[in-house]
Phi, psi and omega in degrees: 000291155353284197277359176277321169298337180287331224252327171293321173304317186274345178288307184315283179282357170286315190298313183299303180317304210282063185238138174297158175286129155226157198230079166314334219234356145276141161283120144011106178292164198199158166252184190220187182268113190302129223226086155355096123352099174245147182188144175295356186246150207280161189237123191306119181204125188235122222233128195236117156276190196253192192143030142077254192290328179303331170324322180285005141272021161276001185268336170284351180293292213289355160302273193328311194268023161257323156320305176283024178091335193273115151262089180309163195228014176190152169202169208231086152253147214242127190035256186295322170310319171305307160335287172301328188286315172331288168280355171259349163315301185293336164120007162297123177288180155328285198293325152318301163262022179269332190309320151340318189287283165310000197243326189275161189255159177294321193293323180311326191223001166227131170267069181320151139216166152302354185202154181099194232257001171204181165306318183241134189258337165069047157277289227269346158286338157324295188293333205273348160260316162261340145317340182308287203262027208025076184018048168287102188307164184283332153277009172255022178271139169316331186221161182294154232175110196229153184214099166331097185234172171263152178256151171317294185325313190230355175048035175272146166279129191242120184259118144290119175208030178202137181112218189279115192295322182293337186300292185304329177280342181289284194307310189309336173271000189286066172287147199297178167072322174270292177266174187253170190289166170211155204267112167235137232344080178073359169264148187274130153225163173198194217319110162327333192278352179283338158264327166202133151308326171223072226258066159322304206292349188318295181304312157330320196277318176282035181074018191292155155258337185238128174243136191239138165228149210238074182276120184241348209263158179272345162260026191045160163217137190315315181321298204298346160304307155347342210249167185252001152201137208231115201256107184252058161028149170239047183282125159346102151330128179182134189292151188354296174258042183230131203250021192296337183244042179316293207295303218280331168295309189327285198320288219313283177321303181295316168302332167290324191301323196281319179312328200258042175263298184335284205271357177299312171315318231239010147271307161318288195295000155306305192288304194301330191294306187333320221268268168347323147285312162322309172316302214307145175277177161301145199230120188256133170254140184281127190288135182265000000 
C-alpha cells in the first residue's frame, strides 16, 4: 500500500511539473498597438539582441553611447537583450548596470530542476526583474521599452509592451529545450530570438528614425539589417549560461560600440536634415 502511494505521488507531482508556467498572480504582459515615439528632433531606438551569456557586452555598448551623448529614446529587447534593455529602460545608468552586472551570481537568475518540461524553470529571472525594476509594468518604465518573445506554436513574433515586466523578459529568455515555456494567457512562449534575434524592424515600428542594433549573436540575423547601424561585438565564444566572462564581454561591447560612433553621428545628422527639409512649408508658385 505504501509503495503503490508513493508511486502515485511521484506520478502526481511528475504530472504537475511538466505543465508550462503561467504566473496567475501578476497582471499578464500583453501586446498592444505600437503608438509611434514623436519628437522634432530624429528619434532614437536602440534594439539589444540575444546571444545567452554574450549579452552582458550590451552593457558596454551602452557605456559607449552614453559616453558620447547618445541616449536612445526607445529600446527593443530580445532574449538575452531583453535583460539588459529591461533595467536601462527601467531608468538604470551605465554604472548601475555593469555594477549589477559584476555583482550577480548565476544561482540570481537560473533555477535548475529535476522535473517539468527543461532544466531551468526561470521563476528567479523573473522575480530577479522585478525586484529590480520595483515592480514596474513595462509601460511605467521611464522610457519606451518593447520586449520580443516567440508564440511556440507558430514562431509568430509577440511585442510586449504593456503588462508585468519580469514576466514578459522571462518568456523572452525561455530558449526552448533549456527553459521552460511559459504561458500567457493561455499560449505557450519562448525565446525571442527564435522569431528574431535582432528584431530591428520593431524599433521602427515604434517611430525610431535612427535605429542602432545590437548582434551579440555568432550567426547573425537578417532583422539587424533593418537598423541604420548594427554594432557587432568581438564577444568570447562562451556557453549559454556561462557567466565567467563578464568584464571581457562588457570591453567586447564598449569597443564595438566606440568603432560605431562615426556612423551613428553621421546617421543622426541625416535623420535630423530629413526631418527638417520635411518640416520646411510648401512654396506655392503662382501662375501668370
Amino acid at each position: 500500500m505504501l509503495r503503490l502511494t508513493v508511486l502515485l505521488l511521484a506520478g502526481f507531482l511528475a504530472g504537475c511539473a511538466t505543465a508550462p508556467y503561467e504566473d496567475r498572480g501578476y497582471p499578464p504582459p500583453r501586446e498592444a498597438e505600437l503608438a509611434p515615439v514623436r519628437a522634432d528632433r530624429p528619434v532614437v531606438g536602440l534594439v539589444l539582441g540575444g546571444g545567452g551569456a554574450r549579452g552582458f557586452a550590451h552593457i558596454g555598448v551602452i557605456k559607449a553611447l552614453e559616453a558620447e551623448g547618445i541616449r536612445p529614446d526607445l529600446i527593443v529587447g530580445a532574449s538575452s537583450g531583453a535583460l539588459v534593455a529591461a533595467f536601462y529602460a527601467g531608468g538604470y545608468g551605465p554604472r548601475e548596470l555593469e555594477e549589477a552586472a559584476l555583482g550577480i551570481e548565476d544561482s540570481d537568475l537560473i533555477d535548475f530542476t529535476f522535473f517539468g518540461p527543461a532544466r531551468v524553470e526561470g521563476a528567479r529571472l523573473q522575480d530577479y526583474v522585478n525586484r529590480g525594476l520595483d515592480n514596474r509594468s513595462i509601460e511605467a518604465l521611464p522610457r519606451p521599452f518593447a520586449v520580443v518573445a516567440t508564440e511556440r506554436a507558430t514562431s509568430r513574433m509577440a511585442v510586449f509592451t504593456r503588462g508585468n515586466t519580469g514576466i514578459a523578459v522571462r518568456a523572452s529568455t525561455a530558449v526552448p529545450t533549456l527553459f521552460w515555456p511559459v504561458v500567457i494567457g493561455g499560449v505557450e512562449y519562448v525565446d525571442g530570438g527564435v522569431a528574431s534575434r535582432v528584431p530591428a524592424p520593431v524599433a521602427r515600428r515604434m517611430g525610431a528614425d535612427v535605429v542602432i542594433a545590437v548582434d551579440v549573436s555568432w550567426r547573425g540575423t537578417a532583422d539587424a539589417e533593418a537598423a541604420d547601424v548594427v554594432i557587432r561585438p568581438q564577444a568570447p565564444r562562451t556557453r549559454l549560461l556561462e557567466f565567467g566572462k563578464k568584464l571581457e564581454n562588457i570591453a567586447a561591447g564598449e569597443a564595438a560600440a566606440r568603432e560605431a560612433i562615426p556612423a551613428i553621428r553621421e546617421s543622426i545628422a541625416a535623420a535630423g536634415e530629413r526631418k527638417r527639409f520635411a518640416a520646411q512649408p510648401a512654396v506655392v508658385f503662382a501662375a501668370h
